[in-house]
VOGU-3710 file (C-alpha; in Angstrom, 3 decimals, decimal comma):
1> xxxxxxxxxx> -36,387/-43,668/-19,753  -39,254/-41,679/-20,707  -39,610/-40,149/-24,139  -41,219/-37,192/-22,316  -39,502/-34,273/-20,493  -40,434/-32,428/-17,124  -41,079/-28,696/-17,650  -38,324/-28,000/-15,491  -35,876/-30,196/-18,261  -37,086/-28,110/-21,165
11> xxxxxxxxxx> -36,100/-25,149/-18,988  -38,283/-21,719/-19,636  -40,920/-21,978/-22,138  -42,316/-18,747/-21,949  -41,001/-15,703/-24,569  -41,355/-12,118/-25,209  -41,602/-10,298/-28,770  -41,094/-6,638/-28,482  -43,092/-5,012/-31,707  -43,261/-1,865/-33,161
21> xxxxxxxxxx> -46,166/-1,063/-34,870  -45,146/1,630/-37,024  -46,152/5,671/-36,673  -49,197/5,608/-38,688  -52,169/3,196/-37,148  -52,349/-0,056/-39,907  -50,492/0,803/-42,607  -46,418/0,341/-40,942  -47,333/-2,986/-39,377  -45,160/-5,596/-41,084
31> xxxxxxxxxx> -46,193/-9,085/-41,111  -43,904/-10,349/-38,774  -45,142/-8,189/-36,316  -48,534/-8,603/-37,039  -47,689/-12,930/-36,669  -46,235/-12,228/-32,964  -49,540/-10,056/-32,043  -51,678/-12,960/-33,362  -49,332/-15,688/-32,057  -49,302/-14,496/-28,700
41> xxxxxxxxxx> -50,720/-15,635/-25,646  -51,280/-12,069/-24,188  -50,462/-8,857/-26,042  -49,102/-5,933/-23,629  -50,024/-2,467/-25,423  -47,577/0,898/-24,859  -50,212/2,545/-26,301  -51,676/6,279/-25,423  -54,473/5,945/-28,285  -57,521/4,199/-27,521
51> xxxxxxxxxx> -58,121/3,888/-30,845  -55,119/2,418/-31,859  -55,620/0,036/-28,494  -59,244/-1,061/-29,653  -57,543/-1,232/-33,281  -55,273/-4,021/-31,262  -57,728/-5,665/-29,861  -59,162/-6,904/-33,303  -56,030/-8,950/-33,693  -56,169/-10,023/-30,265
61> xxxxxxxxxx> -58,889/-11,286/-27,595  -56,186/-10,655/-24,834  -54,972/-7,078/-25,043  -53,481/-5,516/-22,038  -52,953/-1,837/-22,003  -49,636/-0,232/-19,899  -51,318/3,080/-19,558  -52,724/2,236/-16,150  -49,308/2,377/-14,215  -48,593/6,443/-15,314
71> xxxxxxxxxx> -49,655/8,493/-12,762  -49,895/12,239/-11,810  -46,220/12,940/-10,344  -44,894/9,512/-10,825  -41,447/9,331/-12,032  -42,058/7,616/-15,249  -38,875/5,501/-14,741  -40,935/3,775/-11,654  -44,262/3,295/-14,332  -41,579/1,735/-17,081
81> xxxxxxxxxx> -39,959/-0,730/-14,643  -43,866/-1,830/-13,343  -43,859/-2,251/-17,314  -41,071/-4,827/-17,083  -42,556/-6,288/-13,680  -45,687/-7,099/-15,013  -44,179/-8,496/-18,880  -42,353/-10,713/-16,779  -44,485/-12,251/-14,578  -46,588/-13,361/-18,183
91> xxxxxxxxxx> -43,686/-14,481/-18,872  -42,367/-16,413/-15,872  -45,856/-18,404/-16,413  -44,859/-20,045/-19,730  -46,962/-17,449/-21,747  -46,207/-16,277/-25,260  -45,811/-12,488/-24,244  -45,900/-9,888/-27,216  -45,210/-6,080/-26,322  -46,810/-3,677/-29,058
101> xxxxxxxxxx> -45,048/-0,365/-28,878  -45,395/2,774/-31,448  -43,116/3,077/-34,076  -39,539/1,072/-33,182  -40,066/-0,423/-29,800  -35,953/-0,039/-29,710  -36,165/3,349/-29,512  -36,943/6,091/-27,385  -37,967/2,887/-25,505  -36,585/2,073/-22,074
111> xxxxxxxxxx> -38,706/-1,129/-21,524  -38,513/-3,425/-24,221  -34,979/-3,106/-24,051  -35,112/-3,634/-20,252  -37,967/-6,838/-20,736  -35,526/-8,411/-23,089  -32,103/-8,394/-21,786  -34,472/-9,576/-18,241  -35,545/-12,329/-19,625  -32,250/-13,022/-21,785
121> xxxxxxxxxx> -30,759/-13,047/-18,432  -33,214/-16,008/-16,823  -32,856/-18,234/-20,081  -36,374/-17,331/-22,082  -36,448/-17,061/-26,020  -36,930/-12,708/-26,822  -36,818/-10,913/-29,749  -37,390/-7,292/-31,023  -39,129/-6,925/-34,106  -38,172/-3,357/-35,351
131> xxxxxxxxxx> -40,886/-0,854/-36,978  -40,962/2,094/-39,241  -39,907/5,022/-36,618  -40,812/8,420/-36,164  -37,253/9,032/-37,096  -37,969/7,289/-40,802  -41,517/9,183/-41,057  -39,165/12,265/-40,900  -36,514/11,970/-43,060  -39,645/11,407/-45,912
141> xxxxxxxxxx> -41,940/14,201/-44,952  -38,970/17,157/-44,359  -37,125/15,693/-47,505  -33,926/15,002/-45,449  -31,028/13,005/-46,845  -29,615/12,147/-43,439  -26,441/11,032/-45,984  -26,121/14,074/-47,429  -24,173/16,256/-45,153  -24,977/14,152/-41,880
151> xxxxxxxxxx> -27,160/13,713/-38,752  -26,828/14,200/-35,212  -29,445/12,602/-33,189  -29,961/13,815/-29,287  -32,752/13,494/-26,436  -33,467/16,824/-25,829  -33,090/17,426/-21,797  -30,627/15,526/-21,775  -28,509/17,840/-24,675  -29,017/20,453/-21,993
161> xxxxxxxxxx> -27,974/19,015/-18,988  -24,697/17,390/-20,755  -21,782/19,393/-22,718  -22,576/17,902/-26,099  -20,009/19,190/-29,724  -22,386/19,581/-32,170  -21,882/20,012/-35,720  -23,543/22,907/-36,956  -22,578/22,163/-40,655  -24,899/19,112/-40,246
171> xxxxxxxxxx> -28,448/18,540/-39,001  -29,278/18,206/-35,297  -32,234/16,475/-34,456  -33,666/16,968/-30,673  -36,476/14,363/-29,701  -38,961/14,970/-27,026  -38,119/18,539/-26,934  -42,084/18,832/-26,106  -41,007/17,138/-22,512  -38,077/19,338/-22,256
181> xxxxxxxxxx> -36,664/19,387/-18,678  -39,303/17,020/-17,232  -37,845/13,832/-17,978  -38,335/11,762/-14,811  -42,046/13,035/-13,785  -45,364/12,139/-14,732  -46,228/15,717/-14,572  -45,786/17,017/-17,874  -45,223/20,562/-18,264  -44,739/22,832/-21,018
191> xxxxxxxxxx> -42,528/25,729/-19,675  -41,511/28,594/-22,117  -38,699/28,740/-19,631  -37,323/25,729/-20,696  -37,508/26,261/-24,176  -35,231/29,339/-23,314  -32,468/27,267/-22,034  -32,587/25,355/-25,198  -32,463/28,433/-27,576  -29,448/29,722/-25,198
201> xxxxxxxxxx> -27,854/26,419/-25,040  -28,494/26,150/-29,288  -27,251/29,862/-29,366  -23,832/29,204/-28,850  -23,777/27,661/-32,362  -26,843/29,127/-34,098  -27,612/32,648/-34,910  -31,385/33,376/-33,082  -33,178/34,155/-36,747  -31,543/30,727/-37,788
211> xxxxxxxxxx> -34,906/28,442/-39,216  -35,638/25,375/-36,909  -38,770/22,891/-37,828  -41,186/21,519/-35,037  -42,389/18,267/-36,416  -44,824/14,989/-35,591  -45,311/12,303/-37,754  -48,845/11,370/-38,539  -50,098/8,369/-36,566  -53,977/7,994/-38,184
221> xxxxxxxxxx> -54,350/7,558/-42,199  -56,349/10,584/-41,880  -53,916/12,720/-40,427  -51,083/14,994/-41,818  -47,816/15,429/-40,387  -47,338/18,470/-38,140  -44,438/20,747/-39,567  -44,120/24,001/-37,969  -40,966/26,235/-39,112  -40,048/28,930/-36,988
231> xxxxxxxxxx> -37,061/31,034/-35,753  -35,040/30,049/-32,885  -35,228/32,679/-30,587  -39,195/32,519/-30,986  -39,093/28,203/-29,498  -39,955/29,653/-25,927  -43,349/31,025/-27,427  -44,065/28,577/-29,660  -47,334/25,627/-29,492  -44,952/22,586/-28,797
241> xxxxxxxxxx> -47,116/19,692/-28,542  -45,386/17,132/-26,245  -44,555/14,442/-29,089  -42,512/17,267/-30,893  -39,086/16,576/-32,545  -37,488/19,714/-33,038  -34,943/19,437/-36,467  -32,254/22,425/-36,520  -30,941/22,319/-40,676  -27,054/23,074/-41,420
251> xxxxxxxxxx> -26,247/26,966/-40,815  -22,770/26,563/-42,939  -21,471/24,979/-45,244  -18,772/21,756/-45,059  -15,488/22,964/-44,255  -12,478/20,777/-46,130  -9,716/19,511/-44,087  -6,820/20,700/-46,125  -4,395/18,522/-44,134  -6,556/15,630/-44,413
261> xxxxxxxxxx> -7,241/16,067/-48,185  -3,507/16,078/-48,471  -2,938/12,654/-46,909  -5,746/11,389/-48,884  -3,654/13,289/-52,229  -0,464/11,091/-51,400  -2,042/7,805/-50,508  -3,996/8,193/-54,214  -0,557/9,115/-55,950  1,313/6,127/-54,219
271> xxxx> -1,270/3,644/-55,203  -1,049/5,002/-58,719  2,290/4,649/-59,232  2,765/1,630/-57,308
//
């Protein structure tokens, strides 16, 4: 018998790495994620910036960019799935695929989750390398314990389109609220109407002069962090660029659960005297 196996024996040998690169352009890219870009075949970049993409290039001689399949009016679910199509086929060809996405490519991220439970499914090797996330750059630059009194965490259309309980003793944290109510279209638009639903929807639980922050993390060394404080009921008004996390702080205090406490009373006492 020979010592040597068919292609089709060794079944797949193509991969996929999903990588985050980090928020801030060279100095959040781990090393592991730098080893997949380098180790790669051909590097597919999710990548707006071309400076960040020529950046990638200087790790790589085969850099692909993604931006291509948006278009004007295209439902960006149809550009993300082309995403997957064209990962794939890289794939599918025995290649070493790497996919180099900003911050954590796990989230906010439809794609590399999709590109690795696809080629999970048809028996290839994938693997998401995580990154420092826009979420991380925040909690450092607002000085947010995320520990301290909690977090809530919410895409922002889609906190208006759903009935969502919110904690106002805690923080609530509303990504993309720059794309508000254009989540499916390429056509980006930044409608002071929209932002009006959101205050409404926010008033329920919020007085209107209640302090909200508009924030983006830096993504060049030479770059600050955008934080913009503002009232509620002035959002509709307000510059929102369309990376813009909006972060709404506590507006009371922790309230005790006196019934609770008083479980929690006994079950110390029994212990105690057990």
């Amino acid at each position: 018998m020979s010592d040597f196996l068919s292609v089709s024996d060794r079944g797949p040998r193509g991969s996929i790495a999903c990588v985050g690169m980090g928020m801030t352009l060279g100095s959040h890219l781990t090393p592991l994620a730098r080893s997949h870009i380098e180790q790669a075949d051909v590097v597919f970049g999710g990548l707006s910036d071309g400076i960040v993409e020529r950046w990638l290039q200087r790790m790589h001689h085969d850099v692909r960019s993604l931006q291509a399949y948006y278009g004007e009016g295209k439902p960006r679910t149809a550009t993300y799935r082309q995403w997957v199509d064209v990962m794939m086929a890289e794939v599918r060809a025995g290649k070493r695929v790497c996919g180099v996405f900003y911050g954590h490519p796990g989230i906010f991220a439809w794609a590399p989750h999709k590109v690795i439970e696809t080629a999970r499914a048809e028996g290839f090797a994938a693997h998401m390398e995580p990154g420092i996330s826009a979420e991380d750059c925040l909690y450092a630059d607002l000085g947010i314990d995320p520990g301290s009194v909690g977090c809530q965490h919410f895409e922002a259309s889609q906190f208006i389109y759903h009935r969502r309980r919110i904690d106002p003793a805690a923080y609530l944290v509303l990504w993309q609220v720059g794309m508000l109510g254009n989540r499916s279209v390429g056509t980006l638009r930044h409608d002071a109407a929209y932002r009006q639903v959101l205050v409404d929807v926010l008033a329920r639980d919020y007085p209107l002069d209640h302090a909200v922050v508009l924030y983006r993390a830096a993504t060049l060394p030479v770059e600050r962090p955008r934080i913009q404080r503002l009232a509620l009921r002035d959002l509709p008004q307000a510059d929102v660029p369309r990376e813009s996390t909006m972060v709404v702080p506590p507006a009371c205090p922790l309230a005790i659960d006196p019934a609770i406490r008083a479980r929690l009373d006994a079950l110390d006492r029994d212990i105690a005297t057990a």
